[in-house]
N, CA, C and O atoms as a Tinker XYZ file with bonds, in Angstrom:
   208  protein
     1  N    -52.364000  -59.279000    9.211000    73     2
     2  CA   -51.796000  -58.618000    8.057000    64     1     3
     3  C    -51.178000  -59.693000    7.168000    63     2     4     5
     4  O    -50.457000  -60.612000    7.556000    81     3
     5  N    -51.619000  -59.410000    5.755000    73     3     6
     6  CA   -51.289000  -61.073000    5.094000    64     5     7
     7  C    -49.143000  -60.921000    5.093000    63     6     8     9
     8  O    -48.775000  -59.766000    4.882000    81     7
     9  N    -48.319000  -61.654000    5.241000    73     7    10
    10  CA   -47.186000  -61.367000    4.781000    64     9    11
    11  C    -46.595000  -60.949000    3.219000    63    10    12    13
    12  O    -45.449000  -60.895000    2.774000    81    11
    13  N    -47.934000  -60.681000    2.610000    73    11    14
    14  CA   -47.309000  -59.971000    1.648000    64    13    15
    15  C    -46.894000  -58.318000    1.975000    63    14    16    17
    16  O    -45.861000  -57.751000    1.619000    81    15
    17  N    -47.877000  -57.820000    2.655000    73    15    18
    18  CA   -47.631000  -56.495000    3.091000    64    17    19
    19  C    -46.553000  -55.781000    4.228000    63    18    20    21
    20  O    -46.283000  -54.597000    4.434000    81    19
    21  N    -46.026000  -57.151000    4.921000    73    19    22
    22  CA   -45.013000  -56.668000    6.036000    64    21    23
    23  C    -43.774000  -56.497000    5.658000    63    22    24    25
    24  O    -42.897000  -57.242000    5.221000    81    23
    25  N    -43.864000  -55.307000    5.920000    73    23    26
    26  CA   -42.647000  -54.529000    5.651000    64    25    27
    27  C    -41.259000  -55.296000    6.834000    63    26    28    29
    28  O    -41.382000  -56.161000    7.701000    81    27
    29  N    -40.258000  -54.671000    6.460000    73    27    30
    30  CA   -38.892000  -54.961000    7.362000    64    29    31
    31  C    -39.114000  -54.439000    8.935000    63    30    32    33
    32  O    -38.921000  -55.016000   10.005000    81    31
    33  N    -39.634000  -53.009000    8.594000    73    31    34
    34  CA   -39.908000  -52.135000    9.308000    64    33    35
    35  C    -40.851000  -52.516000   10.460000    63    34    36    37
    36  O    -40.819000  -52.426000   11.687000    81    35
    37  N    -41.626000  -52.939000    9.618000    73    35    38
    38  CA   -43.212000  -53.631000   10.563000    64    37    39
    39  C    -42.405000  -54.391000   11.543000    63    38    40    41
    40  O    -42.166000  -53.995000   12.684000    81    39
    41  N    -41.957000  -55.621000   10.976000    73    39    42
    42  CA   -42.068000  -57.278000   11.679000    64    41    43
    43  C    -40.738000  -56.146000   12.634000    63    42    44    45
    44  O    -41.041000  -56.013000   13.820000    81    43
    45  N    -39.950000  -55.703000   12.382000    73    43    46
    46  CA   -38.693000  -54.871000   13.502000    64    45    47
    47  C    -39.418000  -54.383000   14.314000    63    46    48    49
    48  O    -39.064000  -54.902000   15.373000    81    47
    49  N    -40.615000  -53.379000   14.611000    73    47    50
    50  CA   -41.647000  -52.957000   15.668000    64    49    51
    51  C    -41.930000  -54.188000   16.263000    63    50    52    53
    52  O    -41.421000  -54.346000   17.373000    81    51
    53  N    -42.443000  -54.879000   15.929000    73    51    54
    54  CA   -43.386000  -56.319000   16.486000    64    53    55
    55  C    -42.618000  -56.908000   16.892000    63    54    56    57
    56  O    -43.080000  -57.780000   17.628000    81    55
    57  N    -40.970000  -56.926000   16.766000    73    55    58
    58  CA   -40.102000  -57.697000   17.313000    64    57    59
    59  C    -39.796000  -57.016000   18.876000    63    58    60    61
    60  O    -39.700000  -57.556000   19.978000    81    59
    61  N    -39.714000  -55.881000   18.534000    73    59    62
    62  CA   -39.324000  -55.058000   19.578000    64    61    63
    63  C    -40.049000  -54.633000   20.750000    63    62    64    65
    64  O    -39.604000  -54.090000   21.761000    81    63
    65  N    -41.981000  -55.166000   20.286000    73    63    66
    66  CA   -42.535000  -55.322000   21.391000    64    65    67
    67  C    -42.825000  -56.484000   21.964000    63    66    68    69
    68  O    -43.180000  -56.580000   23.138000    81    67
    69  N    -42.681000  -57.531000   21.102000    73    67    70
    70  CA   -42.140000  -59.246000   21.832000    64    69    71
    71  C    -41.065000  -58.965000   22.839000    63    70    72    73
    72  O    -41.090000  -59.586000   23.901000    81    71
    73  N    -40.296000  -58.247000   22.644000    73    71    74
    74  CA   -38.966000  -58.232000   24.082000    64    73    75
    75  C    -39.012000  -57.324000   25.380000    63    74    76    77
    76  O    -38.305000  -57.228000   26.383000    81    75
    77  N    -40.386000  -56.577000   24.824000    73    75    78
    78  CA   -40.756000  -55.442000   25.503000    64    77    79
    79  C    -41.407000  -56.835000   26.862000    63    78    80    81
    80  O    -41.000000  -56.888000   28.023000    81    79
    81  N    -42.408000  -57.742000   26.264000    73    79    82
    82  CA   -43.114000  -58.696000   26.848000    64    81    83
    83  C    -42.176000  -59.937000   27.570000    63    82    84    85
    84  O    -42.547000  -60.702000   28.461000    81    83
    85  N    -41.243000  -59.901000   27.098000    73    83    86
    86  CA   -40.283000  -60.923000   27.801000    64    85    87
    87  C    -39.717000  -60.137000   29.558000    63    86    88    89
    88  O    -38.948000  -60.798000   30.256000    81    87
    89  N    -40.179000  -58.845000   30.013000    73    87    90
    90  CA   -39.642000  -58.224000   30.747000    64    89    91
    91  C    -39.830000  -58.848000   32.438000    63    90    92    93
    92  O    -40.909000  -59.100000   32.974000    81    91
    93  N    -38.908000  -58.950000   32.854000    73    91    94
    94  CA   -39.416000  -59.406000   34.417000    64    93    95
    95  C    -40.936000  -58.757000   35.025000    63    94    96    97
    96  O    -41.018000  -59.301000   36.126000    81    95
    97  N    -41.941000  -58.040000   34.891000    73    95    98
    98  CA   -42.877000  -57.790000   35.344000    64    97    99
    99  C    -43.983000  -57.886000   34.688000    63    98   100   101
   100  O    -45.156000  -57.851000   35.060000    81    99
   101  N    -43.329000  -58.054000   33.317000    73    99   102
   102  CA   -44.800000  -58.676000   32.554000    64   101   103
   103  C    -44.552000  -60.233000   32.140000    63   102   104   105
   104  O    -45.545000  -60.945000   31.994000    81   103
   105  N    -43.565000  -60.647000   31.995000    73   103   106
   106  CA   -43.391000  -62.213000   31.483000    64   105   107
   107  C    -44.432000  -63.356000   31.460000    63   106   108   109
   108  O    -44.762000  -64.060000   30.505000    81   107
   109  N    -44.962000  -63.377000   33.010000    73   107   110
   110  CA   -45.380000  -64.149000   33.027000    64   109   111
   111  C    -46.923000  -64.104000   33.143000    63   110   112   113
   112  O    -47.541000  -65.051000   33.630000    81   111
   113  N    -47.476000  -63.092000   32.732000    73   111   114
   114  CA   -49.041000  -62.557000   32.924000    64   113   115
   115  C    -49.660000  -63.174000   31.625000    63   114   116   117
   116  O    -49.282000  -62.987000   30.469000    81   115
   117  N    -50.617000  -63.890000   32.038000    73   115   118
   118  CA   -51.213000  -64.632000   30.497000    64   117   119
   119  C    -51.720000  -63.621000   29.271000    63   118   120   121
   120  O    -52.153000  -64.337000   28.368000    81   119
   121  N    -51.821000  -62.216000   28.920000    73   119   122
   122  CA   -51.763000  -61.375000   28.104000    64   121   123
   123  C    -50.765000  -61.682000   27.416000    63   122   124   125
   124  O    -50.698000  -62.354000   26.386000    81   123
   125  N    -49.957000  -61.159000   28.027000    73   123   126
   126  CA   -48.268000  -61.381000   27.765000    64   125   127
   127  C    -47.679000  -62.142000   26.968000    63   126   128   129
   128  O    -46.942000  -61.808000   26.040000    81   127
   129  N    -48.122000  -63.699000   27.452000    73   127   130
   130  CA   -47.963000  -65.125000   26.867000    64   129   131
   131  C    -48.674000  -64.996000   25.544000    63   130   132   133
   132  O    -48.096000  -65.064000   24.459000    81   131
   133  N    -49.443000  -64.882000   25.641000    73   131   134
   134  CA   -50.919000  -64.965000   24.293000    64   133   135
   135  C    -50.253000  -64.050000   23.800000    63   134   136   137
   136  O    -49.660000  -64.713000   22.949000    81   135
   137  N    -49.803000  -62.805000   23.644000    73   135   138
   138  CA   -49.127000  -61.915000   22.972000    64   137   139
   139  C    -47.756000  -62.220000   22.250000    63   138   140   141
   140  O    -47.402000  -61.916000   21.111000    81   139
   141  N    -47.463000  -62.523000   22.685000    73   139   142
   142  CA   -45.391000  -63.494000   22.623000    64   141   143
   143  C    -45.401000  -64.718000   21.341000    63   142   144   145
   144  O    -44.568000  -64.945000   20.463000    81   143
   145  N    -47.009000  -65.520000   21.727000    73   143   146
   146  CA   -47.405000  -66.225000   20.933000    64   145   147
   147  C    -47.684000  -66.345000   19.746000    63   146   148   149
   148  O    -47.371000  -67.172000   18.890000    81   147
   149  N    -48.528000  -65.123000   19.754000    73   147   150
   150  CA   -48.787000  -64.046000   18.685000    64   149   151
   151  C    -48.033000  -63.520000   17.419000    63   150   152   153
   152  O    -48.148000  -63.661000   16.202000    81   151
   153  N    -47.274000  -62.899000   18.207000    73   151   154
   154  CA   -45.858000  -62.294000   17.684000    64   153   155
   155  C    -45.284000  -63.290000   16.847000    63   154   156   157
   156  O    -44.997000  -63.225000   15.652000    81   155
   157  N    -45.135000  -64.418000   17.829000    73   155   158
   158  CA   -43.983000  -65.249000   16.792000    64   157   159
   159  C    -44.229000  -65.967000   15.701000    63   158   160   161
   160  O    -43.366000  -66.396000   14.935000    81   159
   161  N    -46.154000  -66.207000   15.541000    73   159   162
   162  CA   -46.228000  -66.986000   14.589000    64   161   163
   163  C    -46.334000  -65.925000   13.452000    63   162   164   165
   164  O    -46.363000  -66.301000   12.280000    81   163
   165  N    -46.414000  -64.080000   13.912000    73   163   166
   166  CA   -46.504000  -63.073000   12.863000    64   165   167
   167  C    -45.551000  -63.417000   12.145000    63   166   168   169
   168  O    -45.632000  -63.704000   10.951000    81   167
   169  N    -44.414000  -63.417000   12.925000    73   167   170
   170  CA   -42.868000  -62.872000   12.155000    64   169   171
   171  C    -41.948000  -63.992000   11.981000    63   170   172   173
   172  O    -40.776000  -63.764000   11.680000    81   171
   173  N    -42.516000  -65.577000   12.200000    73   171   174
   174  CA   -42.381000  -66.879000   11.488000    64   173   175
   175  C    -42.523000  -66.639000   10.027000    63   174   176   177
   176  O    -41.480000  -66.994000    9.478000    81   175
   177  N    -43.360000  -66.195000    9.206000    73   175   178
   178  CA   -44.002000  -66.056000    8.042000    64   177   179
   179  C    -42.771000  -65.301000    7.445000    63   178   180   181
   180  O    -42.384000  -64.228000    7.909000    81   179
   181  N    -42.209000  -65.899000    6.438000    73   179   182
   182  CA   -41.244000  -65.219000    5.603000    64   181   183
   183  C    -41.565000  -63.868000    4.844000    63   182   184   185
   184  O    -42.474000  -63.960000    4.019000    81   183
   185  N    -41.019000  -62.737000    4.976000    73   183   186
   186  CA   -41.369000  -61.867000    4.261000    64   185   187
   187  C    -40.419000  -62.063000    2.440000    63   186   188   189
   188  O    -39.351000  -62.352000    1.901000    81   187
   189  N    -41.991000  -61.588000    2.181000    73   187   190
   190  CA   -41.756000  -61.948000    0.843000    64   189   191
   191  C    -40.809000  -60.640000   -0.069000    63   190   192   193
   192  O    -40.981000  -59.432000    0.096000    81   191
   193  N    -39.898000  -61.220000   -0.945000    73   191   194
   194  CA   -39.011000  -60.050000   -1.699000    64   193   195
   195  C    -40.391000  -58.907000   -2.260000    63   194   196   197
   196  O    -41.582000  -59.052000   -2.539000    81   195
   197  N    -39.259000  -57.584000   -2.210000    73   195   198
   198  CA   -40.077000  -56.720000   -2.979000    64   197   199
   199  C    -39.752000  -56.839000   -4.572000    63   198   200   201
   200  O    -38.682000  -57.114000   -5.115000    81   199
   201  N    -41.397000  -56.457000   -5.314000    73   199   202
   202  CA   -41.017000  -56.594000   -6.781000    64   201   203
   203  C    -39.716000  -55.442000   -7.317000    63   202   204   205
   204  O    -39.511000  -54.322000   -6.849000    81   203
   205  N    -39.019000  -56.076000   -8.339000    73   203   206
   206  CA   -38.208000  -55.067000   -8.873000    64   205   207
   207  C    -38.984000  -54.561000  -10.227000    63   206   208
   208  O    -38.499000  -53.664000  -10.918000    81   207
């Protein structure tokens, strides 16, 4: 999804299933990892202001 379109809302879901993945029974399962990975370079990307 380019970061023009991510909402607050969005990257807050995607955050919330990055911690979902940090959990003692999934942590360390290479899905998991590759997922975590994922995540962070999503919500690295500055969301851009909305136009006024």
């Amino acid at each position: 999804m380019p970061a023009a379109q991510r909402s607050h809302g969005i990257v807050v879901s995607v955050q919330r299933v990055h911690r979902a993945l940090t959990a003692p029974r999934v942590r360390m399962a290479e899905p998991a990892r590759d997922l975590r990975a994922e995540i962070e370079l999503f919500t690295n990307n500055p969301i851009p202001a909305l136009p006024r």
